[in-house]
N, CA, C and O of each residue as an XYZ file, in Angstrom:
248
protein
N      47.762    118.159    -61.623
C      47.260    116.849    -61.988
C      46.200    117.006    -63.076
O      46.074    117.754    -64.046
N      45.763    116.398    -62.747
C      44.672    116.485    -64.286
C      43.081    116.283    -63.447
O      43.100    116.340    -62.217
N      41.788    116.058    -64.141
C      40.593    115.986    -63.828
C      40.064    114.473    -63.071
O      40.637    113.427    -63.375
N      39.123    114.481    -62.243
C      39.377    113.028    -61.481
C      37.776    112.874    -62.798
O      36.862    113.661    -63.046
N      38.095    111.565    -63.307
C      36.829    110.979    -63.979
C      36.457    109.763    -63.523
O      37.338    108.916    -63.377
N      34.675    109.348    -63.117
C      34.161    108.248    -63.509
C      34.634    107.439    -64.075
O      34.671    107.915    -65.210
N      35.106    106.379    -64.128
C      35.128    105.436    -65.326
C      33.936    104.584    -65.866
O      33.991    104.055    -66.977
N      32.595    104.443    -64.836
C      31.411    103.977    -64.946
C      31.068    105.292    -65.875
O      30.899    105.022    -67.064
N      30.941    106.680    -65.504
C      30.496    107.484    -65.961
C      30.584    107.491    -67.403
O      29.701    107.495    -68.260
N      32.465    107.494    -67.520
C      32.919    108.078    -69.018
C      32.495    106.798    -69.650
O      32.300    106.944    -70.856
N      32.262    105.412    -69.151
C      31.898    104.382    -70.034
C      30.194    104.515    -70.789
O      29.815    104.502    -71.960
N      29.581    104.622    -69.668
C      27.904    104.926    -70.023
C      27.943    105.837    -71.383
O      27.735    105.474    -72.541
N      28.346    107.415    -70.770
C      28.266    107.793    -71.784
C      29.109    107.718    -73.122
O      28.665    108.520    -73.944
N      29.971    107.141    -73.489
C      30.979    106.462    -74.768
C      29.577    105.839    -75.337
O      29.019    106.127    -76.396
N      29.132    104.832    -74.259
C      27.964    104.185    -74.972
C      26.745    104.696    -75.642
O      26.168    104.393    -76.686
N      26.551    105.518    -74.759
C      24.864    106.363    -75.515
C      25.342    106.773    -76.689
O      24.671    106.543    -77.695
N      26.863    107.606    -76.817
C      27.185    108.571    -77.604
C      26.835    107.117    -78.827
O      26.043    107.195    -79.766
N      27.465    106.182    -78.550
C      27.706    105.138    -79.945
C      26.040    104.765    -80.416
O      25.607    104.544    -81.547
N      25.398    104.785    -79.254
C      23.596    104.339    -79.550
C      23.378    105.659    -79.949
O      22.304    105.735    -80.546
N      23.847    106.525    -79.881
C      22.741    108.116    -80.482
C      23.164    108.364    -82.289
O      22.502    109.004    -83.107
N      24.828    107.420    -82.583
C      25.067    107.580    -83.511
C      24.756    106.406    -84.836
O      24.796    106.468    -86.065
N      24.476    105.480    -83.956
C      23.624    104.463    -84.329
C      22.219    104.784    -84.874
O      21.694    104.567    -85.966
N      21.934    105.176    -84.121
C      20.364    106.018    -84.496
C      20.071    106.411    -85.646
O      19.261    106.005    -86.481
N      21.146    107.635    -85.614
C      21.392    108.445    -86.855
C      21.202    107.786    -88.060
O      20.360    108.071    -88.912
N      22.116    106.789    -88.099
C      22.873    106.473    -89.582
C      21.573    105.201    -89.554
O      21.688    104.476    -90.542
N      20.805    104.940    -88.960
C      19.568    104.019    -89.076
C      18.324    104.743    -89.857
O      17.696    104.444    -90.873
N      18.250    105.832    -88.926
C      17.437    107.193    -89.373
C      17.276    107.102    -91.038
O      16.375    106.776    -91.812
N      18.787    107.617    -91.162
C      18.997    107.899    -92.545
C      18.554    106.792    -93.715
O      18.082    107.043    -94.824
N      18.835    105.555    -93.156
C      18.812    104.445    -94.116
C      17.116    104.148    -94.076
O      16.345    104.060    -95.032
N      16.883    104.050    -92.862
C      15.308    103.587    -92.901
C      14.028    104.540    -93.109
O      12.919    104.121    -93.442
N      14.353    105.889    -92.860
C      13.275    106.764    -93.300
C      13.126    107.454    -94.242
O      12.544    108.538    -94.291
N      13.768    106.739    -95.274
C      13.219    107.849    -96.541
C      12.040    106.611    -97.500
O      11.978    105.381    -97.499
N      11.416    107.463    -98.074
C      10.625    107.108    -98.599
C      10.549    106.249    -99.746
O      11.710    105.935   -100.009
N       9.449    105.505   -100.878
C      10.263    104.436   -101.442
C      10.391    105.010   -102.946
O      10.851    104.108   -103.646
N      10.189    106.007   -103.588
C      10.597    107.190   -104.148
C      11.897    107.471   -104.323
O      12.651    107.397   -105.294
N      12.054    107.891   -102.930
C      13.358    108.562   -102.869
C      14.660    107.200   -102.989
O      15.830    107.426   -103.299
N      14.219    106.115   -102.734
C      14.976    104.758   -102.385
C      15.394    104.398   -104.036
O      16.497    104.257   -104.564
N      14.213    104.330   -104.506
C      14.101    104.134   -106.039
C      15.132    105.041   -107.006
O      15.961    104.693   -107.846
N      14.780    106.144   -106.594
C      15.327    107.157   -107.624
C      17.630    107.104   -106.809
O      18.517    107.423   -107.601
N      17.987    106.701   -105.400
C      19.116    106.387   -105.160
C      19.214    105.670   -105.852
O      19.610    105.982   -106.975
N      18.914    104.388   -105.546
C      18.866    103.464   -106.780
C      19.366    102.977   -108.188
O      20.130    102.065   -108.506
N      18.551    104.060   -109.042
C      18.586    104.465   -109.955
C      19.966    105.626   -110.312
O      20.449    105.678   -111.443
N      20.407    106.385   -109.316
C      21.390    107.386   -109.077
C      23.094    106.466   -110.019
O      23.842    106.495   -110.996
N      22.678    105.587   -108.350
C      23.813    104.666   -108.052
C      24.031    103.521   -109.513
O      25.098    103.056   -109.913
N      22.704    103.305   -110.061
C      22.988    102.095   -111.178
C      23.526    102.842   -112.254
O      24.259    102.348   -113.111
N      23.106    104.247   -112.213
C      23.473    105.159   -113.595
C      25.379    105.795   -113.174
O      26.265    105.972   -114.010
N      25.446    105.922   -112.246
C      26.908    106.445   -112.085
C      27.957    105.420   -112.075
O      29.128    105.760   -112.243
N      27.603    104.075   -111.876
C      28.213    102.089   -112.324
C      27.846    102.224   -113.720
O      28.349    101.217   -114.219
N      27.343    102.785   -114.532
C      27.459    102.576   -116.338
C      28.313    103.555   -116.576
O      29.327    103.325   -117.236
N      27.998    105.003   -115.996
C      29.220    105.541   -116.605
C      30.905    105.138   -115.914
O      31.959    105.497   -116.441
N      30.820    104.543   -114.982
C      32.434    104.546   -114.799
C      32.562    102.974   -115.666
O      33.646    103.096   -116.235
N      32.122    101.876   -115.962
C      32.341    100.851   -116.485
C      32.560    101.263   -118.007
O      33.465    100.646   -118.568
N      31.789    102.326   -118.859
C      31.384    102.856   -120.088
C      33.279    103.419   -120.145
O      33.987    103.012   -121.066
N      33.917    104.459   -118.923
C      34.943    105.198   -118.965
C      36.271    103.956   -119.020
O      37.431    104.315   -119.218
N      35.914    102.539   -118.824
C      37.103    101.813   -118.430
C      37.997    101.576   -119.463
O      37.568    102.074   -120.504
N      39.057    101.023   -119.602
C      39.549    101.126   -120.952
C      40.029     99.536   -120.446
O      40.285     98.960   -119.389
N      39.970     99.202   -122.046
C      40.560     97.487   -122.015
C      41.933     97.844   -121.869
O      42.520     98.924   -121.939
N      42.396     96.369   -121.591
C      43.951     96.303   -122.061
C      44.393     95.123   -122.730
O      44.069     93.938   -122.647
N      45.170     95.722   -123.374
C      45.442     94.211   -124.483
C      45.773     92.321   -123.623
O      46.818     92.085   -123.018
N      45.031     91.630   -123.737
C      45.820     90.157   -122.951
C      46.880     90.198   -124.245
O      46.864     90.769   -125.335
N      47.855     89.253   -123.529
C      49.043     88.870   -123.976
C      48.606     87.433   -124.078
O      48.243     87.036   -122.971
N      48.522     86.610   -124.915
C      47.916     85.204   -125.185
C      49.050     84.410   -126.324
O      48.826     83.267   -126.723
């Protein structure tokens, strides 16, 4: 047969696991500094000029 499981058990923890990963990705977003926020920022606005700069027109048909 196979392993007898909780289902209260395996539910609780599904949950923490989702609140511990929650955490994380909160962590990440909310503790960096406003420096470091600035200069992403800045990352992200400069790597949107070069792919818009790389686009190529295309002729309308009018």
């Amino acid at each position: 047969m196979g392993e007898i499981v909780n289902l209260n058990r395996a539910r609780k923890s599904r949950a923490k696991a989702d609140r511990k990963a929650e955490a994380a990705a909160n962590r990440v977003a909310h503790g960096r500094t406003k420096a470091e926020k600035q200069a992403a920022s800045l990352d992200q606005a400069r790597a949107a000029r070069l792919l818009d700069g790389k686009k190529r027109e295309t002729p309308r048909d009018d």
